[in-house]
N, C-alpha and C positions, 0 to 999 in steps of 0.2 A: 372129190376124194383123190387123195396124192396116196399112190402106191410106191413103197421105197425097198428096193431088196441090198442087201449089202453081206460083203463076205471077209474073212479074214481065217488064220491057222489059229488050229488049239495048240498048246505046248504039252508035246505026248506027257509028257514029265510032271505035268497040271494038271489032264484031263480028269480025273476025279475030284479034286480039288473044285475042279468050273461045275461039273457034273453036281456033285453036292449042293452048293449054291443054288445053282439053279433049280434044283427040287423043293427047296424053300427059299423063293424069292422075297426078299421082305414086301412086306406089305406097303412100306413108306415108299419105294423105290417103284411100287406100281403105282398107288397113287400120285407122283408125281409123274407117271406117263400117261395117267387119266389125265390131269389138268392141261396137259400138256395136249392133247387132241388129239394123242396114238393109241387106235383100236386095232385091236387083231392082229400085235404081237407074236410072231413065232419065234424061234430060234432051232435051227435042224444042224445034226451032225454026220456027214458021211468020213468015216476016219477021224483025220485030223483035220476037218475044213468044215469051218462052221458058216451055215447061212441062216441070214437073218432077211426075215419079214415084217414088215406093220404097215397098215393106212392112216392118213394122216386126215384129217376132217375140219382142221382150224383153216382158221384167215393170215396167219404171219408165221410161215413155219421156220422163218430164221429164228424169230422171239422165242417162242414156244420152244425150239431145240435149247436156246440161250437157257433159256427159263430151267433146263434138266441139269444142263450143266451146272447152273448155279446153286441147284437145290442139293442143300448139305448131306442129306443120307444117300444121294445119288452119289455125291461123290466119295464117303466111305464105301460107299458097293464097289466103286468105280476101284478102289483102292488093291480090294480083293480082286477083282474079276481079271482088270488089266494085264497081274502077271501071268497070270494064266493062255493069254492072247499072244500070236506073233504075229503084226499085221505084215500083208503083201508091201512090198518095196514102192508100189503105185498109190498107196491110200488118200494120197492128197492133203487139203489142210480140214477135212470134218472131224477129226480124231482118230480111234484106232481103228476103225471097218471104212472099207472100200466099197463105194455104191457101185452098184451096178445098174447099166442101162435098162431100161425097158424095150423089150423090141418089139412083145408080140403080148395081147391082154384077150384073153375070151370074154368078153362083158357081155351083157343083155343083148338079146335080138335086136338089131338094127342098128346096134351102135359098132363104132371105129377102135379099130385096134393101133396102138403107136406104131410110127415107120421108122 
């Protein structure tokens, strides 16, 4: 299981706009993150800073992320959601959210947390 957190800025000037959305996520836009092998999905907002969570549980998660992108109502969501978004100036080349490392994981008894 691949645990992924990633973060980016709301646009105060957006935030209902993203907020809205997100209360009714389409349906087509989850089903393409089923197929795609991402469970347990969050998105959290403190202010204007939104974090995002999901596990990933496939075998190819370049394909699988390929695969979202390419999926047509993912990208009309994408259409909507994006202006709403200001990514951090670090985000790199995965799109508009910036990963963040993993440093520390509470898992089951006896297992390893990341260093």
């Amino acid at each position: 299981m691949k645990r992924v957190a990633q973060t980016i800025r709301l646009r105060p000037e957006r935030r209902e706009e993203y907020l809205a959305l997100h209360a009714a996520v389409w349906p087509a836009v989850e089903a393409a993150l089923h197929r795609a092998h991402v469970r347990n999905y969050s998105i959290f907002r403190h202010n204007d800073v939104l974090f995002a969570y999901f596990e990933y549980d496939g075998e190819d998660f370049e394909a699988d992320m390929a695969a979202i992108a390419t999926d047509p109502m993912t990208k009309r969501w994408w259409k909507l959601t994006d202006p709403c978004q200001d990514p951090w100036p670090d985000r790199g080349t995965g799109g508009q959210w910036t990963d963040l490392p993993e440093i520390w994981h509470l898992g089951d008894p006896g297992t390893n947390s990341p260093s």
